[in-house]
N, C-alpha and C positions, 0 to 999 in steps of 0.2 A: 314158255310163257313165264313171265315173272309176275311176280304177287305184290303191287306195291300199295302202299298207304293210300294210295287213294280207291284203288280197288276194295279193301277194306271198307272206307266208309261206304262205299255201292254196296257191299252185302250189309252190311248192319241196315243201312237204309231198305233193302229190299225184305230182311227180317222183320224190319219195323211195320213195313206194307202187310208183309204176309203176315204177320202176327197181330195185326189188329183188324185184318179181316177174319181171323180165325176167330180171335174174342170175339165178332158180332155174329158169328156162323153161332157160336155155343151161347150165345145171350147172354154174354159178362160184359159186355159192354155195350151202349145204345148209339147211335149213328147221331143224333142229337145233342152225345155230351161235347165235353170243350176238348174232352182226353181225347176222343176220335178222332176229330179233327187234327189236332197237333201233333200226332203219333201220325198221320197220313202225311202232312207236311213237313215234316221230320226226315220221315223216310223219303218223298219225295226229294228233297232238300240236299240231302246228304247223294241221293243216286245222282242226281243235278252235279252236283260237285266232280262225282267218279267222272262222270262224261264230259268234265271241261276235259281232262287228263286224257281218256282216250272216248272220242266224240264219235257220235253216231244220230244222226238226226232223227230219226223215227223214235230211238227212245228217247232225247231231248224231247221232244212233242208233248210224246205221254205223259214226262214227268211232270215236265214246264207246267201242262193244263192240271195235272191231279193235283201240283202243287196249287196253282189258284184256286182251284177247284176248294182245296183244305182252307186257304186262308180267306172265300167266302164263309165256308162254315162258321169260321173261326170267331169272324164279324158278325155273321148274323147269332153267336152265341150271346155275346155282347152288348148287341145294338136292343136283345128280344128280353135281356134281363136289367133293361133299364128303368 
């Protein structure tokens, strides 16, 4: 198996996933803020991109929704500090 650039952004982005659900396991960060959100869609974002390269639709799925998923929050961050 080779290790290529786009593989890279998949793990950074899956770092990104798991590392900001650890932030809210230890209460450094709140599920509310703007950072949550964009640090999940991020991650999502980036795993999104590994999988145009080497595609697997069950995790396209996942990512595709957690990314909407984020950039609901993202909005209603937005929309609620109007």
């Amino acid at each position: 198996m080779q290790y290529t650039f786009y593989d890279f952004l998949g793990s950074i982005g899956t770092l990104l996933i798991i590392g900001t659900y650890l932030l809210l396991q230890f209460g450094k960060l709140k599920s509310e803020t703007l950072a949550y959100s964009l640090l999940n869609a991020s991650g999502a974002g980036l795993i999104l991109i590994s999988l145009l390269h080497s595609f697997n639709l069950s995790a396209f799925i996942v990512e595709f929704f957690w990314m909407l998923i984020s950039l609901f929050g993202i909005g209603k961050y937005f929309f609620k500090n109007e």
